[in-house]
C-alpha positions in Angstrom: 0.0 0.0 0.0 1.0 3.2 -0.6 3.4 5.0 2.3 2.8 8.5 3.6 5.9 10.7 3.8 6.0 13.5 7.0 7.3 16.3 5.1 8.8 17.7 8.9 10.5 14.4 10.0 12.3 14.1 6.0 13.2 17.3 5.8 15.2 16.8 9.6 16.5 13.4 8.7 17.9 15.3 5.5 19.7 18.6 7.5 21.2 15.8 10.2 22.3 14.2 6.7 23.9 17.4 5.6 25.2 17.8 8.8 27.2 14.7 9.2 31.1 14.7 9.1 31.0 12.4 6.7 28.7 14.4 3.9 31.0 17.1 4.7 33.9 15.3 4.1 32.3 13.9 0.9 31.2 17.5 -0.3 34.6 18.5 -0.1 36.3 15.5 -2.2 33.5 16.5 -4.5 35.2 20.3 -4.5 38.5 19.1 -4.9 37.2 17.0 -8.2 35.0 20.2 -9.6 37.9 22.0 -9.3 40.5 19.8 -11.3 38.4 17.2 -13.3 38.2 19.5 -16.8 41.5 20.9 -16.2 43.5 17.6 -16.2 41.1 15.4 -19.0 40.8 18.4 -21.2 37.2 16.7 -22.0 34.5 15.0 -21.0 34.8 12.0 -18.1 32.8 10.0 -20.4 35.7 9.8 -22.9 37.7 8.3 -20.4 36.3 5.1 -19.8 38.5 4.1 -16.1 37.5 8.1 -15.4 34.1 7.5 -15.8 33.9 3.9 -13.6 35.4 6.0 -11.0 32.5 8.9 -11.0 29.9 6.0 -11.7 31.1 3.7 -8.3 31.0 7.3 -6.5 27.5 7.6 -7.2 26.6 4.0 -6.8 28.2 4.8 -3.0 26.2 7.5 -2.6 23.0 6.0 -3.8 23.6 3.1 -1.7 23.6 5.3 1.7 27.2 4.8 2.1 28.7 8.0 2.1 32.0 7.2 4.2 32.6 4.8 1.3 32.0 7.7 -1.7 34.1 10.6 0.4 37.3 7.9 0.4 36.2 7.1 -3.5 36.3 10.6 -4.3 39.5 11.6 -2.5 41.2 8.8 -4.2 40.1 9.5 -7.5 41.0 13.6 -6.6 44.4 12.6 -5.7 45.1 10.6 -8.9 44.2 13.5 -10.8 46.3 16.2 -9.1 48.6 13.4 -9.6 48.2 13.4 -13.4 47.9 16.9 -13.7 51.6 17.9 -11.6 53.0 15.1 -14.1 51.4 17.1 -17.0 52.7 20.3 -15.9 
């Protein structure tokens, strides 16, 4: 049957969400990849096929509640690309 949704207790479960250390941590890994992902592929993630698995397991994390698991993701795939971008000069 169908479920009703308490617009109140969603919107509080969703500001503790926010809240959290861990979306924190995850929104700034997400930053940190905004800020270098165009500059180092020079194109879309899509035309980089290991690029784009990367962005598509960190929203599989996300989607599957586990945001601890998308920050480290995201970090990871952030410090590969400052990586490649210092090599590029």
């Amino acid at each position: 049957m169908a479920e009703i949704i308490q617009l109140g207790a969603w919107r509080e479960r969703r500001e503790a969400e926010r809240s959290a250390p861990e979306v924190e941590r995850l929104e700034r890994a997400i930053a940190r990849l905004d800020g270098i992902l165009e500059r180092v592929t020079g194109h879309t993630p899509a035309a980089d096929p290991r690029l784009e698995t990367d962005m598509l397991a960190i929203s599989g994390a996300i989607s599957a509640g586990m945001v601890d698991r998308a920050a480290v993701l995201a970090e990871e795939l952030a410090r590969r690309l400052e990586n490649r971008a210092a090599r590029q000069g």
